[in-house]
C-alpha positions as CSV (number, residue, x, y, z in Angstrom):
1,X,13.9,167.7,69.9
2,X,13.2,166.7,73.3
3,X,16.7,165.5,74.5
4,X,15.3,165.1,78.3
5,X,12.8,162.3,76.7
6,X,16.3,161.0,74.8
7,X,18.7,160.9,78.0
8,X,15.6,159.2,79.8
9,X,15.4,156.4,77.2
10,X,18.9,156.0,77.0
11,X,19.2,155.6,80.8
12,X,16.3,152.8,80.4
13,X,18.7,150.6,78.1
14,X,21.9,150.6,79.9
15,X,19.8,149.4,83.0
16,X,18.2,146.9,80.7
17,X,21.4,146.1,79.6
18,X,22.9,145.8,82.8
19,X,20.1,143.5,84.6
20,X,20.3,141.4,81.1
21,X,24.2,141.3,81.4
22,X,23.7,139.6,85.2
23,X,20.7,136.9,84.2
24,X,23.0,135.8,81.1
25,X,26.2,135.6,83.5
26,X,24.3,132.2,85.3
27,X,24.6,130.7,82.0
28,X,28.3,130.8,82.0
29,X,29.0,128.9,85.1
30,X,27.0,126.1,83.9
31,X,29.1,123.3,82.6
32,X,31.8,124.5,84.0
33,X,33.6,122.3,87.0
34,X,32.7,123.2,90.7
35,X,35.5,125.4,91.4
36,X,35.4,123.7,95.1
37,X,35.9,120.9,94.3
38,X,39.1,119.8,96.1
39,X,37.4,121.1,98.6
40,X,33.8,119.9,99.6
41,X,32.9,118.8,103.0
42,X,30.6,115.7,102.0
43,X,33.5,113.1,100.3
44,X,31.7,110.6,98.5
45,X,28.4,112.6,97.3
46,X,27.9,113.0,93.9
47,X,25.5,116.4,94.1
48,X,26.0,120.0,96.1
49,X,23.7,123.2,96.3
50,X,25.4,126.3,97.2
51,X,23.0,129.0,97.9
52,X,24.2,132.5,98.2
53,X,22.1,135.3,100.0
54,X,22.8,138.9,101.6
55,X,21.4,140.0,104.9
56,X,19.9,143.4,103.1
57,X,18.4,141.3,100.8
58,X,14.5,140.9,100.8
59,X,13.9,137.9,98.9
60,X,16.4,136.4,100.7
61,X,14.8,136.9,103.4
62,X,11.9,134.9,103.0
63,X,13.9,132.1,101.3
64,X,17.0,131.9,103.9
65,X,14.7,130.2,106.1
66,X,13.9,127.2,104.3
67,X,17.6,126.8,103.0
68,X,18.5,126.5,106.5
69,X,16.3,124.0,107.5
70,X,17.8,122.1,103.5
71,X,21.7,122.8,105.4
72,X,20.6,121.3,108.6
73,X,19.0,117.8,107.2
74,X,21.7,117.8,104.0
75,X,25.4,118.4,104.6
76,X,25.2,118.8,100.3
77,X,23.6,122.0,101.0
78,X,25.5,125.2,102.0
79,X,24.1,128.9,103.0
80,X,26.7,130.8,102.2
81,X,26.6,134.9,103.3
82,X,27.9,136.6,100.7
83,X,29.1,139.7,103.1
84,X,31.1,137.8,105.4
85,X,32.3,135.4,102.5
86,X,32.8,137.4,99.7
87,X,36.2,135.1,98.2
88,X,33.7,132.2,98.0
89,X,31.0,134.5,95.9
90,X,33.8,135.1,93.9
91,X,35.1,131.7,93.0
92,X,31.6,131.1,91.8
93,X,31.2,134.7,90.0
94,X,28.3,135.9,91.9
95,X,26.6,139.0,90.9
96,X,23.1,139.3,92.5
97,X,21.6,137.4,95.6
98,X,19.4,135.5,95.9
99,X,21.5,132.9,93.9
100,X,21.7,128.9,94.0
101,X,24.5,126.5,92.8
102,X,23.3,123.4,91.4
103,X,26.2,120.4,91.5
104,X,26.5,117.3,90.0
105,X,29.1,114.8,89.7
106,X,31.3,118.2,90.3
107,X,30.0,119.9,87.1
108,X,27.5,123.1,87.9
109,X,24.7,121.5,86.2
110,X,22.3,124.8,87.1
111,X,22.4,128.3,88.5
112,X,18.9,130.2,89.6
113,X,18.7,133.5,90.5
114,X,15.9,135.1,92.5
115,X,12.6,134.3,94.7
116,X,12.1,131.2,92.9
117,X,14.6,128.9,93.4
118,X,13.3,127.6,96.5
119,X,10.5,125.0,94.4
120,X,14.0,124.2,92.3
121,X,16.4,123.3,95.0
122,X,13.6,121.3,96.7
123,X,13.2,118.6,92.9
124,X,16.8,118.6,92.9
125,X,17.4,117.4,96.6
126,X,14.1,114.9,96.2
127,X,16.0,113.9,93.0
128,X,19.0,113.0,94.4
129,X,18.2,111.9,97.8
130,X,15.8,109.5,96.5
131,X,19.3,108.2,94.3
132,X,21.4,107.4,97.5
């Protein structure tokens, strides 16, 4: 029996397992209250976006950009740095960057993970601006 062709295949499925175990963990948080908020800068608004990225991340890299310019015209929408605020990353269970928040009426109503939530966070802003 080739045990090196075994170990190899076994090593495949716990990553597999691993990667699965993070993507299911978004689904967790949804439905679940914002655990901010007592705490949110914007009073009366009835939606947030938290969007949580690492320096040493690539994808956020190309994506960080365009959250910024989100923060800057939105005070809903947050950049948080996950490695100079890790007790925030925390309080919302963050396990992999790029990751985004989604908030409404202080219920997480979605969580993305990855390149693509860019396209996602921009609906849900056009969605709820438009509503104010």
């Amino acid at each position: 029996m080739n045990y090196s062709l075994v170990f190899a295949l076994g090593i495949g499925v716990l990553i597999t397992l691993y990667f699965a175990r993070i993507y299911l963990s978004r689904f967790k948080l949804i439905g679940e209250p914002n655990p901010l908020q007592n705490n949110h800068q914007e009073g009366n608004s009835n939606w947030q976006i938290y969007y949580f990225y690492s320096p040493r991340c690539s994808a956020c890299k190309t994506i960080t950009p365009v959250i910024e310019e989100h923060s800057k015209q939105y005070k809903q929408v947050s950049a948080v740095d996950i490695s100079t605020d890790l007790a925030l990353a925390q309080q919302f269970h963050i396990r992999a960057t790029p990751t985004a928040v989604f908030i409404e009426n202080d219920i997480v109503s979605d969580v993305q993970l990855g390149s693509g939530i860019g396209q996602t966070m921009k609906d849900f802003i056009e969605k709820h601006a438009s509503a104010n």
